[in-house]
N, C-alpha and C positions, 0 to 999 in steps of 0.2 A: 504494500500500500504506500503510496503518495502523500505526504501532506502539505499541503500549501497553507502559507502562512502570511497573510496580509498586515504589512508593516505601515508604519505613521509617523511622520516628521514633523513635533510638536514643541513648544516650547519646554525647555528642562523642568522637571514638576519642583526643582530648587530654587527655579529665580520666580521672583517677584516680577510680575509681567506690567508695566507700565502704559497708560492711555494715551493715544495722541494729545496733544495742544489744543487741535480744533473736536476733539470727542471723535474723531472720524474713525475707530478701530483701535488696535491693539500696537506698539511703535516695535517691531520686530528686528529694530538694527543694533547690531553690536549685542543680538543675544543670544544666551550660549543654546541650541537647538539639540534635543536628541530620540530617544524611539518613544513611544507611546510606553509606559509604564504596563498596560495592558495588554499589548503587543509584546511587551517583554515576556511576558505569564506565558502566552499563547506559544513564542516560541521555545522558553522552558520546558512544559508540557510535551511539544512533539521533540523533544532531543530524549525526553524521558522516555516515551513511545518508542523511540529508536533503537533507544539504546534494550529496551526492554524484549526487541525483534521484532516486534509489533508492524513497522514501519520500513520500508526500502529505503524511502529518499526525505528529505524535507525541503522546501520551496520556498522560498524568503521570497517576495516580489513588495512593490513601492509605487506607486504614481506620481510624479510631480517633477518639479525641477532637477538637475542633475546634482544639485547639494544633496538629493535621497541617496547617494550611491554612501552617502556616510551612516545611513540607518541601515542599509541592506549591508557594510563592511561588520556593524555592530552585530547583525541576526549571522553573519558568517564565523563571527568568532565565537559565539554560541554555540555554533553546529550544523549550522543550514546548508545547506547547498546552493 
């Protein structure tokens, strides 16, 4: 069995996230970004499945800009493939 594992590139759940000036959103520069904390569970679980033979492969994948290749490096050092 396959498991694929949907990853998310979210602001660190350590920093304090800051308002724009004009109230327009969330001001995302100069902060430190890393995998969804839930996301992290999800891909602990299938390395456990893996390792347990449960599991053939596991499938990290990500949407969005090319700064995600730093959440899908984080689901590879975990275990993913």
């Amino acid at each position: 069995m396959k498991i694929l594992v949907a990853t998310k590139r979210v602001i660190d759940h350590n920093v304090r996230p800051l308002v724009r000036a004009d109230g327009g959103g969330v001001d995302i520069r100069n902060v430190k970004m890393s995998m969804n904390p839930f996301d992290e569970v999800a891909v602990e679980a299938a390395v456990r499945l893996l390792e347990a033979g449960q599991a053939s492969e596991i499938i990290a994948v990500s949407i969005g800009p090319t700064k995600c290749a730093e959440t899908l490096r984080t689901a590879l050092a975990m275990g993913a493939s």
